[in-house]
DRENPADREN-6271 format. One record per atom (N, C-alpha, C): residue in one letter; y negated, z, x. Coordinates in steps of 0.2 Angstrom, whole numbers, plus 5000, padded with zeros to 4 digits. Example, Ala and Ser with C-alpha at 12.3 -4.5 7.8 and 13.67 -1.06 7.14 Angstrom:
BEGIN
A502850395066A502250395062A501650395066S501150355064S500550365068S500050395064
END
This chain:
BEGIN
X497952785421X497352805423X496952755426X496252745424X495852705428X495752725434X495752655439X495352655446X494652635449X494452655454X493952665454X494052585455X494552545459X494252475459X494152425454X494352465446X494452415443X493752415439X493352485441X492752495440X492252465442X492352465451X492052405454X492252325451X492852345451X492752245448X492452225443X492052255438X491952255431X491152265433X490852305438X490252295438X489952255441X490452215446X490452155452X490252115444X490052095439X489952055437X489152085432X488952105434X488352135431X487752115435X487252065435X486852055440X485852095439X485752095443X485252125444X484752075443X484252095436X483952015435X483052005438X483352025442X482352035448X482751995453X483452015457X483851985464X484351945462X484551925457X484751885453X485451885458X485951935460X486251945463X486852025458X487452035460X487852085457X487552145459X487652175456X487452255458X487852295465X488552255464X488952285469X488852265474X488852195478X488652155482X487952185487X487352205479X486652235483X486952305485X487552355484X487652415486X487352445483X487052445474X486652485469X487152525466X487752525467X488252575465X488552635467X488352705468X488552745470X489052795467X489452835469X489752915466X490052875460X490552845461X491052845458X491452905456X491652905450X492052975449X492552955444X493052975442X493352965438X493853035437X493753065429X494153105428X494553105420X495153075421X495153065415X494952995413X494753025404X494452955402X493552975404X493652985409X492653005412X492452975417X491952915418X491852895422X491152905423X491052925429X490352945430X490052905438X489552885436X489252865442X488352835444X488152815447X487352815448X487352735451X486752725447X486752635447X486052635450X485852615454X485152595457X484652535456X484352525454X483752455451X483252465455X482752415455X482252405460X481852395457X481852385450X481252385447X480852445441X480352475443X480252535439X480252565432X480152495428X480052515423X480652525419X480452595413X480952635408X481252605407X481152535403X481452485399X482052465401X481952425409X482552405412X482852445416X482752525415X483252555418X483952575412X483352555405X483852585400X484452535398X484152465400X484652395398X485052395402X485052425411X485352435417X486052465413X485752535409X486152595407X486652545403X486252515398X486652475392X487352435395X487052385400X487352335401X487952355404X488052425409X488452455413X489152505408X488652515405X489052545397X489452495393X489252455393X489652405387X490152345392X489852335398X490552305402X491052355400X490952415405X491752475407X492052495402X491752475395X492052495386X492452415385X491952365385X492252295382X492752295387X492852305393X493252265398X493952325402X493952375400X494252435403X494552445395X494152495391X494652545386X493952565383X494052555373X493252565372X493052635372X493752675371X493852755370X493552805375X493552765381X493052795388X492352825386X492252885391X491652905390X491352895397X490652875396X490352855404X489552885404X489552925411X489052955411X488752915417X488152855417X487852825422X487252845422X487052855428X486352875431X485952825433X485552815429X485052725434X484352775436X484252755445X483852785448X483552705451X482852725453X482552685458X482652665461X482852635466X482852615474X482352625478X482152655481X481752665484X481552625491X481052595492X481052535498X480352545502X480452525508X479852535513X479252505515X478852525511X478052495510X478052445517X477852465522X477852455526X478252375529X478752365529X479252325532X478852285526X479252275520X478652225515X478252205516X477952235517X477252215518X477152175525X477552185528X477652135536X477852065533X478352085528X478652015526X478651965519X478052015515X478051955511X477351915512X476751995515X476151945515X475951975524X476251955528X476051965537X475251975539X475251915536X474351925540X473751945537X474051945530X473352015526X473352085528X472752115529X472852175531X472852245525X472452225521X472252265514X472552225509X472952245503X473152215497X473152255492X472352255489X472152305483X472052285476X472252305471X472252305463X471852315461X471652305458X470852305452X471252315446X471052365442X471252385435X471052435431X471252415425X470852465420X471352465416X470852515411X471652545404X471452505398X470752495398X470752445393X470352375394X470152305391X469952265390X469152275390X468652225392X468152225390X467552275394X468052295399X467452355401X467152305410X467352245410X466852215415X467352225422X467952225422X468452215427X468452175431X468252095430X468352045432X467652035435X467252035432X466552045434X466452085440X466552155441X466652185445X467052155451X467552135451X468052105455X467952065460X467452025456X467151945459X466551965462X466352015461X465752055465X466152095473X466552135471X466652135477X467052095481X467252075479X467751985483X467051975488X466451935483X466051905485X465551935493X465352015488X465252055491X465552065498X466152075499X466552095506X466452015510X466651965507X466451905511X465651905515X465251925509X464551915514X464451965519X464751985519X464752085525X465152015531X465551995529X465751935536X466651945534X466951975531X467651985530X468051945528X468751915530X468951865527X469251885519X469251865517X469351885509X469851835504X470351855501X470651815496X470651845489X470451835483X470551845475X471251805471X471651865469X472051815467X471751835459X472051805454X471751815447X472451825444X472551885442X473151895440X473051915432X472451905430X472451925422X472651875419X473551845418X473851805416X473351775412X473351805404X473051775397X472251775396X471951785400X471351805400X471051785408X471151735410X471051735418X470051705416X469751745422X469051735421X468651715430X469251695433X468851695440X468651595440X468751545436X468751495437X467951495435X467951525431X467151525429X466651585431X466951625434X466451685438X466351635445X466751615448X466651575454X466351475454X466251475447X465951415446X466551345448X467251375446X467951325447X468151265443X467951285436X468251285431X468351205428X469051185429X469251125430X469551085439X469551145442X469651115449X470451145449X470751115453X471551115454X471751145462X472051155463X472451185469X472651095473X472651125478X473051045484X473651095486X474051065488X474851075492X474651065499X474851105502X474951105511X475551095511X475551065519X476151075520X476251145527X476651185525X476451235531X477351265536X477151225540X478051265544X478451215541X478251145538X479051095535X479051135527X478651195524X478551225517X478151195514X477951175508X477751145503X477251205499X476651225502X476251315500X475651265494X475551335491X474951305487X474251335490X473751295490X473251295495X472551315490X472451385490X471851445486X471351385489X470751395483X470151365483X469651405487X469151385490X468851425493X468151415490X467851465487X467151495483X466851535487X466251545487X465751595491X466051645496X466351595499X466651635506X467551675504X467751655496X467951685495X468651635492X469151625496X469851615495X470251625487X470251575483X470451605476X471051585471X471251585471X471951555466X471851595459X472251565455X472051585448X472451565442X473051595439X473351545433X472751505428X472251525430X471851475423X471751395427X471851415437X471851315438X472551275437X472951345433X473751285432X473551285423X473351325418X473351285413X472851245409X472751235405X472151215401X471751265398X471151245399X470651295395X470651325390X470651265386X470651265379X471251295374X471651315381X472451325375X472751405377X472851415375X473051495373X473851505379X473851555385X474351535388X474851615386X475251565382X475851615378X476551605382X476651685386X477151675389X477351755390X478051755388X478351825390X478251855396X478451915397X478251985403X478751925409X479351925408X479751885414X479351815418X478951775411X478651725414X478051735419X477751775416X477151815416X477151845422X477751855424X477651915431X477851845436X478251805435X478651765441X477851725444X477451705437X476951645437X476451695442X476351775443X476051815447X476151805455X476951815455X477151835461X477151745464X477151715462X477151635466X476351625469X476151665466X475451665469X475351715476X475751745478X475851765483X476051735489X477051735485X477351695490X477451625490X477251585488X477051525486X476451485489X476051525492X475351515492X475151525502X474651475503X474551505508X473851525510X473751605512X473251625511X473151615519X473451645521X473251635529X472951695533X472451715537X472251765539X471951805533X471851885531X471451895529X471151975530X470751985529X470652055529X470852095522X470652055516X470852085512X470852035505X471352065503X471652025497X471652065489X471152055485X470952095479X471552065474X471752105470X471952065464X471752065458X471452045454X471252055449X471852075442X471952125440X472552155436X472452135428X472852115422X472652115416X472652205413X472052205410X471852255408X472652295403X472652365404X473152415402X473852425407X474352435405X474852445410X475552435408X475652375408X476052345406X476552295411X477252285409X477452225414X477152185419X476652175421X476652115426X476152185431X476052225428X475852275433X476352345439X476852335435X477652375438X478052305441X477852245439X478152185443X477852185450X477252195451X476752185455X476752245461X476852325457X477052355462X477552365463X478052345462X478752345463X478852295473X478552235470X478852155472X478052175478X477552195474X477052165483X476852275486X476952245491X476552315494X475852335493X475652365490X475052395488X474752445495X474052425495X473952485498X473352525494X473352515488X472852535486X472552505479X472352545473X472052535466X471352555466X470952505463X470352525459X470252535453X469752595449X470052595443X469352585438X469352525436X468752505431X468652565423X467952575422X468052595417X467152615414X467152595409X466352615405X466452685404X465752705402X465652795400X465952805395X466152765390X466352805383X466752825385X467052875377X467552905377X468352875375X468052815371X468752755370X469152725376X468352715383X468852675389X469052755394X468752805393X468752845398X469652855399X469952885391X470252895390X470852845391X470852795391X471352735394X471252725400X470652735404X470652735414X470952815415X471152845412X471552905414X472352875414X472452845409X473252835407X473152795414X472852735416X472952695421X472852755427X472452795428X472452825434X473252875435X473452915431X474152935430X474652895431X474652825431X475252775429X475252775437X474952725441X474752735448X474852785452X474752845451X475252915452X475752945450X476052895447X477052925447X477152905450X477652955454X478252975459X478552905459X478752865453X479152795455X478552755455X477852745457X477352715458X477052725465X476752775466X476352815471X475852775474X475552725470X474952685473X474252715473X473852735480X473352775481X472652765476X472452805473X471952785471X471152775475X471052725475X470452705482X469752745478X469652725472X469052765469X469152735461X468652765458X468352755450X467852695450X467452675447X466852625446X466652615438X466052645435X465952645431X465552615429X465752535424X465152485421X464752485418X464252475416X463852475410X463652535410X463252585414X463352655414X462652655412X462152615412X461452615407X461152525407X460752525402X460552465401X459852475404X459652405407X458752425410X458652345409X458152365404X457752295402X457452245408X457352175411X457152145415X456352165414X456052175410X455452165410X455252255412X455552305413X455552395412X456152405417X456152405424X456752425429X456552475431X456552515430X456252585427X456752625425X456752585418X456952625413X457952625411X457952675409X458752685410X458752705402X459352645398X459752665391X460152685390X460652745391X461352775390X461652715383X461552665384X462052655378X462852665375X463252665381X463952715380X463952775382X463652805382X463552875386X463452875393X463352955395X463052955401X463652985406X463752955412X464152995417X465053005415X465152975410X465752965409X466052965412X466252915416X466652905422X466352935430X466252945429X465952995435X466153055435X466253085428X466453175427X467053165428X467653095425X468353095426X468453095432X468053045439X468353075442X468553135447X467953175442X467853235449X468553285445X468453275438X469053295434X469653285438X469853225438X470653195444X470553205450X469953215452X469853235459X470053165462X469653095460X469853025463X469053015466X469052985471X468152975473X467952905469X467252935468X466852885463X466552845468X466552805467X466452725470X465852705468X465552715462X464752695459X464652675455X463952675452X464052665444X463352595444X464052545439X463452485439X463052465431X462452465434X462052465428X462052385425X462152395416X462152345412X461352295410X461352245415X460552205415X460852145414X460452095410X460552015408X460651995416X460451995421X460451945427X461151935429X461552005427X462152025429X462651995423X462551955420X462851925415X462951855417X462151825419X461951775418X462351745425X462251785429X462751775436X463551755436X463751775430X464351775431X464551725427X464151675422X464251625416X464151575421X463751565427X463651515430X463951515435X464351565437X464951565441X464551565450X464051605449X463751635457X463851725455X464251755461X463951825458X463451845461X463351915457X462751935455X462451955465X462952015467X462952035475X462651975477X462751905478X462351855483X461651855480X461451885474X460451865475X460151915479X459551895477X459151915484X458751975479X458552035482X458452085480X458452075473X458852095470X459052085463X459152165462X459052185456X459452265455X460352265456X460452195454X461152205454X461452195459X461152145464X461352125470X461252215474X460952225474X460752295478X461452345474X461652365468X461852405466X462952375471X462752305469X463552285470X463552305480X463152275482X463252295491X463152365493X462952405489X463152485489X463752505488X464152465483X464752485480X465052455486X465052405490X465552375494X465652415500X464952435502X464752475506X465352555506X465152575499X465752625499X466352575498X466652555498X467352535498X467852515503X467252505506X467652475513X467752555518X467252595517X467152655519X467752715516X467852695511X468352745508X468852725511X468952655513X469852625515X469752635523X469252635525X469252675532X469452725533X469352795527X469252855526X470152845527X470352825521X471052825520X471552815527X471252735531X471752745536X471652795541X470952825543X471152895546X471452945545X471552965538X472053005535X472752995536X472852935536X473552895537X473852905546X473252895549X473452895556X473352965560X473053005555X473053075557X473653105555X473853075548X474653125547X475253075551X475153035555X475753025556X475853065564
END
């Protein structure tokens, strides 16, 4: 008859490849059972996504078979671990107080653009502000912030070796586009992809902050479950234009963010391109994706709308020269983006009242 120790000894060699340590060592093994040729038990991961719970399931199954008896039947349960926002957040990033997501379900609908506005935006209100740019293959803050071509310096901090964010319009910024080449296409798997994220965290020295945006690659994908897995979120914004094409994907991203093994707060909606208004006619208003799109979704999810910004050349032209739009001086776009700020900072007030009421 099998024991349970030899069941332990066989998983003792199964490593956890986020902790790069055994399963049994991290205590990810629980309820051991053994009946027969029946072995049942529940195996613990840290990381959320389906995928690597199912390779967890695989790799736990093919040990106890190749190395025990293939005739065995095994009933394993891979659950989440579940870990304390809170303490995290003490320890991987101390002295920032907000750590918020910017994301959408699709491409193209002005994320990055947005992002750089409010970064900018919360800085000129007097806040200390960091951007990290986390849109791995598509990185765009080198050029929203007028970077493009500048490198990171090395500090030295505590006898550590940290990498030292650029500072732009009051606005603290790191970005994979100042580690590669412009001109060249940066091809790299979800594993690379996630680690080259997280070194910008812990890697990095931001220093005091009030708030630290991250800029997300559009959909929902690996480097987005690595992200809330590994950093304490307090919070999503969810980008999206009126049509029916983006409304439809800023839904799957509003849901993703609200699973039980995610639970990242949605801070509000923000809807791009919501009408075009000629420079010469600020007046007039074009519906060219439709009207209200995103604004009916969120009364629909019941998520607070945050505002809707209109699509005008200045608001373009702002962002190819790498000033944003919120620093001009009464501009339509500047007025539209320091409304949005305005709410956002208000919403995240709203919320830790909420927080410190329920506790």
């Amino acid at each position: 008859m099998i024991k349970s120790e030899e069941v332990i000894a066989v998983l003792s060699n199964i490593l956890d490849p986020d902790l790069k340590k055994d399963i049994v060592s991290l205590n990810m093994v629980e309820d051991i059972q053994i009946d027969g040729d029946l072995i049942k038990l529940t195996v613990y991961v840290t990381n959320p996504a389906m995928h690597y719970r199912n390779r967890m399931k695989e790799a736990v199954e093919f040990n106890l078979k190749s190395r025990l008896n293939s005739n065995i039947k095994i009933n394993c349960v891979v659950k989440q671990k579940s870990t304390d926002s809170g303490s995290s957040l003490r320890k991987v990033l101390p002295n920032v107080k907000k750590i918020v997501a910017i994301a959408s379900g699709k491409g193209g609908v002005g994320k990055s653009t947005v992002t750089a506005n409010l970064a900018a935006g919360l800085a000129k209100l007097g806040h200390k502000v960091g951007l990290i740019d986390a849109d791995i293959y598509g990185p765009s803050m080198p050029t929203m912030f007028d970077l493009t071509g500048e490198r990171p310096k090395m500090v030295d901090v505590d006898g550590k070796s940290m990498i030292e964010p650029i500072l732009s319009c009051g606005v603290r910024i790191l970005s994979i586009g100042f580690f590669t080449d412009k001109e060249n296409a940066v091809v790299w798997r979800g594993p690379m992809a996630s680690k080259a994220l997280l070194q910008m965290f812990n890697d990095a020295h931001w220093g005091a902050l009030d708030y630290l945006l991250v800029d997300l690659p559009p959909g929902t994908g690996d480097i987005h479950l690595s992200l809330i897995q590994s950093i304490p979120l307090d919070g999503v914004v969810i980008i999206s234009t009126p049509q029916e094409v983006a409304l439809a994907d800023a839904r799957r991203g509003v849901n993703m963010f609200k699973m039980d093994n995610v639970k990242v707060p949605i801070i509000g909606l923000i809807e791009n391109m919501s009408w075009f208004t000629p420079e010469e006619l600020p007046e007039n208003k074009y519906y060219i994706f439709g009207r209200d799109g995103a604004k009916n979704l969120a009364e629909g999810l019941n998520v607070t709308f945050l505002g809707q910004i209109p699509l005008v050349q200045s608001l373009r032209e702002s962002g190819d020269i790498g000033k944003p739009a919120v620093l001009q001086k009464e501009s339509i776009s500047s007025r539209v983006f320091e409304n949005l700020v305005d709410k956002f900072v208000q919403e995240i007030q709203s919320m830790d009242r909420l927080t410190s009421d329920a506790k």
